[in-house]
Backbone as ProteinMPNN parsed JSONL, in Angstrom:
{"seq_chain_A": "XXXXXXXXXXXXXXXXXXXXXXXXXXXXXXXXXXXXXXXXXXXXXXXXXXXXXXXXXXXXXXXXXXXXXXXXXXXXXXXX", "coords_chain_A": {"N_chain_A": [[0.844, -1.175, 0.0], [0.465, 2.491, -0.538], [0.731, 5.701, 0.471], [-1.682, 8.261, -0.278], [-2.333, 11.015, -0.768], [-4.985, 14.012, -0.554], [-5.449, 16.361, -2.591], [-7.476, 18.585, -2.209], [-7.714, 18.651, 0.587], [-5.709, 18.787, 1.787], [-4.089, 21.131, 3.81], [-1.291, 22.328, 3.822], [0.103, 21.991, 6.24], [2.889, 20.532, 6.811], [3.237, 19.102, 8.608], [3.051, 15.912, 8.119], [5.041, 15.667, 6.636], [6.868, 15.651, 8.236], [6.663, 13.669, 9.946], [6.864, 11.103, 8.493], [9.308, 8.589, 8.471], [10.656, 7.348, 6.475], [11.046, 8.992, 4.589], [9.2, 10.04, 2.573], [7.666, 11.656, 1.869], [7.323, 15.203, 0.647], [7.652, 18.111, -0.276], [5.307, 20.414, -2.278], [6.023, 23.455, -3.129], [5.31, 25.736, -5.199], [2.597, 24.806, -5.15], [2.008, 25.003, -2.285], [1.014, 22.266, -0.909], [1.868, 18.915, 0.305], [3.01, 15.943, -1.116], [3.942, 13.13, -2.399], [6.652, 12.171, -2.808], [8.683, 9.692, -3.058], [7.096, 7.256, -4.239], [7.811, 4.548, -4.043], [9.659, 4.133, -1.403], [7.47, 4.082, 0.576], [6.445, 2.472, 3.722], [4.029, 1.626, 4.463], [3.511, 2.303, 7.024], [2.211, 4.5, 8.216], [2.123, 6.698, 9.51], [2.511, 9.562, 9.043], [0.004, 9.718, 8.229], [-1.56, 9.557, 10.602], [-0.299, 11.934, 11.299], [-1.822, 14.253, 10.014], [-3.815, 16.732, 10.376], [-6.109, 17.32, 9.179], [-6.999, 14.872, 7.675], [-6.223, 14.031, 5.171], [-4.939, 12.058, 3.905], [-4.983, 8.987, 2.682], [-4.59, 5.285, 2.463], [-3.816, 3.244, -0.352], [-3.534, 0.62, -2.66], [-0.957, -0.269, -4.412], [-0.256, -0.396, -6.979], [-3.477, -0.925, -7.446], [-3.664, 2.142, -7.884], [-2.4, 2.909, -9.941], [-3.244, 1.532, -12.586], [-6.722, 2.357, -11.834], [-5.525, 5.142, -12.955], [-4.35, 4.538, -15.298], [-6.69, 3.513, -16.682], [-8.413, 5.685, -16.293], [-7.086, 7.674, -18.288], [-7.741, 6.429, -20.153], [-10.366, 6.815, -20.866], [-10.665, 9.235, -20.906], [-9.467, 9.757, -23.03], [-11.522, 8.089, -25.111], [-13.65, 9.609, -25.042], [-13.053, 12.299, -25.746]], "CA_chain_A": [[0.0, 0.0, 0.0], [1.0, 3.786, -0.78], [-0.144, 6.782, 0.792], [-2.306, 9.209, -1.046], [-2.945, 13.174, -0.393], [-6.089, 14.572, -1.524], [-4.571, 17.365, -2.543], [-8.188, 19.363, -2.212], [-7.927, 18.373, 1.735], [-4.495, 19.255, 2.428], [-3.598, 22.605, 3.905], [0.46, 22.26, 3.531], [1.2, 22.476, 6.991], [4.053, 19.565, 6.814], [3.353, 17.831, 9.735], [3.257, 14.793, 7.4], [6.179, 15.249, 5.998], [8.667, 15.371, 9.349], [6.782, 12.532, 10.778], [7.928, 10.157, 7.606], [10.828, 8.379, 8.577], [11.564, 7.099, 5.506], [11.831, 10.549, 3.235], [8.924, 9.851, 1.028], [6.849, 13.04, 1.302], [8.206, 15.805, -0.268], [6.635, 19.815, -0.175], [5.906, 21.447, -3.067], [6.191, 25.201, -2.365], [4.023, 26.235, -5.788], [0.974, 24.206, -4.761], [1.584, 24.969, -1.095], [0.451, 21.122, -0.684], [2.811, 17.83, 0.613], [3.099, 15.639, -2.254], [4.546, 11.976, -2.565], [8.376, 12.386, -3.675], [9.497, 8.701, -3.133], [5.777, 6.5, -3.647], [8.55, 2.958, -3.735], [9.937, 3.988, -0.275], [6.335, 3.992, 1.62], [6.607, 1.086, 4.171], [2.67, 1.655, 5.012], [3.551, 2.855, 8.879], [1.042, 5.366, 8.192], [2.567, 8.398, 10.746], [1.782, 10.614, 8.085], [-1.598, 9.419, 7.942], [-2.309, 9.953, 11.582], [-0.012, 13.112, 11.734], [-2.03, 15.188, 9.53], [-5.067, 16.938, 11.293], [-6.966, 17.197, 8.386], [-7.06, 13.58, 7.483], [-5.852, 14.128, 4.03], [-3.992, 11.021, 3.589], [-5.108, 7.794, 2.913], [-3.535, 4.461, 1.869], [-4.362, 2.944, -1.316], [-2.973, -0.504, -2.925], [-0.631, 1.001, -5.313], [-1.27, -1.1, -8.676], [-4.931, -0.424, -8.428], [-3.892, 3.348, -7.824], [-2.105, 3.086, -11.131], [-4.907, 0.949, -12.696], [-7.202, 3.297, -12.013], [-5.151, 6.304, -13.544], [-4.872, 4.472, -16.67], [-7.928, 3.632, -17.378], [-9.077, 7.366, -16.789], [-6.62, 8.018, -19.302], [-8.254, 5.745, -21.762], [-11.763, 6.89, -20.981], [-10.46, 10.559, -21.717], [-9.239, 9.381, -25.106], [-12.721, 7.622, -25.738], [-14.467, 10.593, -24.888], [-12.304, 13.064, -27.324]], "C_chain_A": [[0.892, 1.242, 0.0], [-0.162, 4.609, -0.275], [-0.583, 7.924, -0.032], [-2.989, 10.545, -0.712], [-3.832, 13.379, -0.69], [-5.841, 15.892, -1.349], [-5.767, 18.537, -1.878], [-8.498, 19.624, -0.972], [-6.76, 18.95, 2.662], [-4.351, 20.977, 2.572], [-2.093, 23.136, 4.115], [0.822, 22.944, 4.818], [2.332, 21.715, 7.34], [4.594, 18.834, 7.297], [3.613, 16.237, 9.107], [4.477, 14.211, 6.748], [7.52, 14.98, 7.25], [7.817, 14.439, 10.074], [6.843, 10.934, 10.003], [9.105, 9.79, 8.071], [11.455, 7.659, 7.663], [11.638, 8.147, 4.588], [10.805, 10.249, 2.171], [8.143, 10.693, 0.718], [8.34, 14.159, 0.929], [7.361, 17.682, 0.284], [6.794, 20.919, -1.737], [5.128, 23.022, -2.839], [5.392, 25.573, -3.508], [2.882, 26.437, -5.499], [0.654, 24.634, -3.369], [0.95, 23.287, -0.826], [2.279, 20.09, -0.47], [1.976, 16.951, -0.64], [4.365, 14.03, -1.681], [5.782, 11.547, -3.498], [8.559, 10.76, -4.262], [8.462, 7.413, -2.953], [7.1, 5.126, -3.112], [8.934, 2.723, -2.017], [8.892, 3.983, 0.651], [6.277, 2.582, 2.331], [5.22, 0.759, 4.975], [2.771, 1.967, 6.05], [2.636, 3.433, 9.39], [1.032, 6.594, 9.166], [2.509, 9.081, 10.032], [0.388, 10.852, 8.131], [-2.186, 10.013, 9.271], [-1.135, 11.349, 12.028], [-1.007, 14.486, 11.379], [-3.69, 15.374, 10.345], [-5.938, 16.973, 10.294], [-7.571, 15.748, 7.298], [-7.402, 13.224, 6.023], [-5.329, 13.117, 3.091], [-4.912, 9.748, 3.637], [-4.187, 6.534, 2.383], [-4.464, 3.492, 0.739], [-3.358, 1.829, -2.231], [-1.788, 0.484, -4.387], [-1.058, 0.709, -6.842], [-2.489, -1.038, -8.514], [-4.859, 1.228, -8.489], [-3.347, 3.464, -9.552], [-3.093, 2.487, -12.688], [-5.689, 2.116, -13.044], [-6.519, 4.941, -12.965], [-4.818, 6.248, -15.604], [-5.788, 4.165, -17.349], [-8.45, 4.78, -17.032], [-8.85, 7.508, -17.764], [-7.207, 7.48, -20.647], [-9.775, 6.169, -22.143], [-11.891, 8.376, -21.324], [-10.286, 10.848, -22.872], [-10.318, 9.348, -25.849], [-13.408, 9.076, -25.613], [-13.579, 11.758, -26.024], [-12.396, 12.501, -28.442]], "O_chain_A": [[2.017, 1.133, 0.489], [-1.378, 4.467, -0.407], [0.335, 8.591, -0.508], [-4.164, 10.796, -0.447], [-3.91, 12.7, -1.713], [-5.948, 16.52, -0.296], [-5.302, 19.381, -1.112], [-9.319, 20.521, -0.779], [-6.809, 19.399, 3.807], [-4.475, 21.822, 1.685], [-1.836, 24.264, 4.536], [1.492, 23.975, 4.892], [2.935, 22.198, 8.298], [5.6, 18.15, 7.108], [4.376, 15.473, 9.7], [4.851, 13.079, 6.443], [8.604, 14.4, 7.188], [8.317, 14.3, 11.191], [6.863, 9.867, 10.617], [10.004, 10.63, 8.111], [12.619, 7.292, 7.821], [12.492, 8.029, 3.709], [11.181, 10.162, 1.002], [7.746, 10.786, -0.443], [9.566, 14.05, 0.928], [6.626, 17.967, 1.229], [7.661, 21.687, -2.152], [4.013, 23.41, -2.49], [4.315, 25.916, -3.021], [2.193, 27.457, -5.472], [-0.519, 24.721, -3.009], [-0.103, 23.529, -0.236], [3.389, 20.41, -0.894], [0.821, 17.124, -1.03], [5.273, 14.027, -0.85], [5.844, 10.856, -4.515], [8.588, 10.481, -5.46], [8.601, 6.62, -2.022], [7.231, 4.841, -1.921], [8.701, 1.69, -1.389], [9.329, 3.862, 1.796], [6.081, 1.584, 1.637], [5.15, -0.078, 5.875], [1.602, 2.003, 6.434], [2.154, 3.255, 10.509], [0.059, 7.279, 9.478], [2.271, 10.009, 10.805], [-0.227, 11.917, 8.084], [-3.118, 10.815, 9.225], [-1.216, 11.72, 13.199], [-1.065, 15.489, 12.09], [-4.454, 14.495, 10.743], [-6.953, 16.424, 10.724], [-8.405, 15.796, 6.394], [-8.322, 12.517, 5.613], [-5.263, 13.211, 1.866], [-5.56, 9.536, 4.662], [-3.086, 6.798, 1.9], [-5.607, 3.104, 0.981], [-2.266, 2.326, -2.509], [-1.973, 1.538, -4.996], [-1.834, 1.289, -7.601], [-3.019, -1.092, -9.623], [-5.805, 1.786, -9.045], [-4.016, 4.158, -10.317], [-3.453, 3.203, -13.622], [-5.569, 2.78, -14.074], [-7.319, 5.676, -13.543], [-4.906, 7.025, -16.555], [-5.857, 4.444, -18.547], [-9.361, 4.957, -17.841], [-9.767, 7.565, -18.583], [-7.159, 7.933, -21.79], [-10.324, 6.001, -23.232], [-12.889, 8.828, -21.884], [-10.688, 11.757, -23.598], [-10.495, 10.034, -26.856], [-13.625, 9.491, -26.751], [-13.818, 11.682, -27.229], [-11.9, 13.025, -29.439]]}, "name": "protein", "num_of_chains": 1, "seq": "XXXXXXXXXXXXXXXXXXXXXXXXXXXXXXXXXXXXXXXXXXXXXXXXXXXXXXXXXXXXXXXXXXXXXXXXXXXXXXXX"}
């Protein structure tokens, strides 16, 4: 499993990211939002998950997260 932001939930205060102890959030300063630098290094621990007060984070298998992103992609095609 990999952890997943909803980016529309997050308010980039970065608690998530210094209670990672493996380095796999990240911050990007554009978006103002924490963001998933290193998905391979997620060891599911989930201290991200219960750091963030806004409960932004969830965990999500990662091949159906990718799965799912390509078949959007194909159903965006069909639709164009």
């Amino acid at each position: 499993m990999v952890a997943k932001i909803e980016k529309s939930v997050c308010n980039g205060c970065g608690l998530c990211i210094y209670a990672c102890g493996e380095f796999c959030l990240d911050f990007d300063a554009v978006r103002y939002k924490a963001h998933l630098a290193k998905p391979r290094d997620c060891i599911d621990c989930r201290h991200c998950a219960y750091a963030c007060p806004r409960h932004a984070i969830t965990f999500v298998i990662a091949d159906v997260e990718r799965f799912l992103r390509r078949e959007g992609r194909k159903k965006e095609a069909r639709q164009n």
